[in-house]
C-alpha positions in Angstrom: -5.2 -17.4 -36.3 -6.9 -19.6 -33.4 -5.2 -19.4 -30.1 -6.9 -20.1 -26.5 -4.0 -17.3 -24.9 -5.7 -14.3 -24.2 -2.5 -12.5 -24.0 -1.0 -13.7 -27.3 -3.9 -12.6 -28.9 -4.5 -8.8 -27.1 -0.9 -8.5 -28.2 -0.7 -9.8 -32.5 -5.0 -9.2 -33.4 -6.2 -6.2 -34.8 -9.3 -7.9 -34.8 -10.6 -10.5 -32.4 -13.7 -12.6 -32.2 -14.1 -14.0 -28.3 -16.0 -17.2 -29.0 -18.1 -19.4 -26.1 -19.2 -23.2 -26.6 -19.5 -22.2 -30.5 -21.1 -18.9 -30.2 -19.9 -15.4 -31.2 -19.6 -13.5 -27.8 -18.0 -10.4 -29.5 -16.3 -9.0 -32.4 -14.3 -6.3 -31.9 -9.9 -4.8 -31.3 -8.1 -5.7 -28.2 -9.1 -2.3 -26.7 -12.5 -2.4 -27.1 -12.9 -6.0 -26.0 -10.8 -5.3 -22.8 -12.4 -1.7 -22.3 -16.3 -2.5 -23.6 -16.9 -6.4 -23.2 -20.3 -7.3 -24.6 -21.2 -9.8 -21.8 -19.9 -11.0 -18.7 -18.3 -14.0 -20.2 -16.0 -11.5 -22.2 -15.1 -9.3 -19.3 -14.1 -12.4 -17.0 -12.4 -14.4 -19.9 -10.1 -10.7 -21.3 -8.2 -10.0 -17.9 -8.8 -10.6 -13.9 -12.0 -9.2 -13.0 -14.0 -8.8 -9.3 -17.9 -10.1 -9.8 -20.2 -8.7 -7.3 -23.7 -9.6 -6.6 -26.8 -6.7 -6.4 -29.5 -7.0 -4.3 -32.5 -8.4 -6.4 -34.4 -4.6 -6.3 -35.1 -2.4 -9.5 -33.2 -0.4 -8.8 -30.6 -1.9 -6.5 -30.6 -1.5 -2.7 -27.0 -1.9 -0.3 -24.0 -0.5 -0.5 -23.0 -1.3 -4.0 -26.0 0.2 -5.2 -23.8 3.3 -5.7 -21.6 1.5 -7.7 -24.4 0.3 -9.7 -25.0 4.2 -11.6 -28.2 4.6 -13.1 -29.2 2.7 -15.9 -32.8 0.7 -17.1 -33.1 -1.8 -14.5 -35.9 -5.2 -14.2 -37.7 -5.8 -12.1 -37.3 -9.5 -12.7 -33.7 -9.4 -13.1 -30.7 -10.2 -10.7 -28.0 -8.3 -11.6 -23.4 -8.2 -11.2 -21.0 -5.7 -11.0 -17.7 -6.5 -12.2 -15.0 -4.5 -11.6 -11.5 -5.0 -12.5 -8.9 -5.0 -9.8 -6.7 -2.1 -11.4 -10.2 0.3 -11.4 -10.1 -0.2 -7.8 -9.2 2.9 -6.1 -8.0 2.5 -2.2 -7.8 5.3 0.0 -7.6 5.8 4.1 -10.5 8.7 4.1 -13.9 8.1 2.5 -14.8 9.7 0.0 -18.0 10.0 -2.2 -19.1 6.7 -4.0 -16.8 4.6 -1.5 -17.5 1.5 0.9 -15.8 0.9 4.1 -13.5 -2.3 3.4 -10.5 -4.1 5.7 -7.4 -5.5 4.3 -7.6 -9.5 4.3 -4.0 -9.8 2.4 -1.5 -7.5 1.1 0.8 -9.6 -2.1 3.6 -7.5 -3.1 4.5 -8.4 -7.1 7.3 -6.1 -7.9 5.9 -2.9 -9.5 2.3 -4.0 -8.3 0.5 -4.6 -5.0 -2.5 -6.8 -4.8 -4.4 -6.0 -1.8 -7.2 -8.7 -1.3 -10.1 -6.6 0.5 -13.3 -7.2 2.1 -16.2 -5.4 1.9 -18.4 -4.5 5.3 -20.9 -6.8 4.0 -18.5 -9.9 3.6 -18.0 -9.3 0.1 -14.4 -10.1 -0.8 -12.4 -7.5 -3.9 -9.4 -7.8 -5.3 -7.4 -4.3 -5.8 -4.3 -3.7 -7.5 -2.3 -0.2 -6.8 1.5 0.3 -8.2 4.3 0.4 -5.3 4.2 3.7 -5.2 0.7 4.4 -4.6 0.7 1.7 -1.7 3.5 3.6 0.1 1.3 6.3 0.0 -1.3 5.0 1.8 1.0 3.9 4.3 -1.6 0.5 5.1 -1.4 -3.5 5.8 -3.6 -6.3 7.2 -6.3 -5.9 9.3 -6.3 -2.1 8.4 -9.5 -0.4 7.7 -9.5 1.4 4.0 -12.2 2.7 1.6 -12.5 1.3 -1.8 -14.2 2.8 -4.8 -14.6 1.9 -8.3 -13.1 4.1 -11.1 -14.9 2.0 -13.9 -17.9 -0.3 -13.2 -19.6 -2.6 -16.0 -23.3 -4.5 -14.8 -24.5 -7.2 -16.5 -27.9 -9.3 -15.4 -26.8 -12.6 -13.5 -27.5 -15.5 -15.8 -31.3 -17.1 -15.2 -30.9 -21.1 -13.6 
């Protein structure tokens, strides 16, 4: 079954094959394509994601250098985070691992808040926290926040 809905095909595969201008990308079931994507063409193609950019150090200088974990890094190599909006975690105190962000733009969608953030460095992320969490926090536009990731994936940035 060939279908270009990402959707229709989490929800009726047991097994799907993400494909790119003719090339394999990865094999694998809906929940380990959407929970370990091979590359970042998977990750952004299965689901909304945020896409960073790292400083181009081995290892990775800056604030999202935390976010970055330890791993084998290049010296040669420019390098992404990409971070989905629902392994965003928002709070009003920081907290280890988090960056200072301010709320651009607060989109209510019924049983989900996007929250469109921006990062002290000008970076802009994309949260999502359920209604109930956001009523919690008690925050809006303009309001200073602290973002951390629960779930982080870095892939090298492509070369040209």
């Amino acid at each position: 079954f060939v279908t270009h809905d990402q959707e229709e095909a989490m929800e009726v595969a047991h097994e799907i094959v993400v494909m790119n201008r003719g090339k394999v990308e990865q094999v694998g079931s809906p929940t380990d394509i959407y929970d370990n994507p091979a590359s970042p063409f998977v990750m952004s193609f299965i689901g909304p994601v945020n896409v960073l950019p790292l400083a181009s150090s081995a290892p990775p200088v800056g604030p999202l250098a935390s976010w970055a974990g330890d791993r084998p890094w290049h010296e040669s190599q420019d390098w992404r985070l990409f971070l989905r909006p629902h392994d965003v975690e928002i709070g009003t105190d920081p907290v280890e691992n988090s960056l200072p962000a301010t709320i651009d733009r607060v989109v209510h969608m019924g049983w989900e808040v996007q929250v469109q953030l921006q990062l002290s460095d000008g970076l802009p992320l994309t949260a999502h926290v359920n209604r109930d969490r956001y009523h919690q926090l008690q925050i809006d536009k303009q309001e200073k926040v602290y973002a951390r990731p629960r779930s982080v994936r870095v892939f090298p940035s492509p070369v040209g």
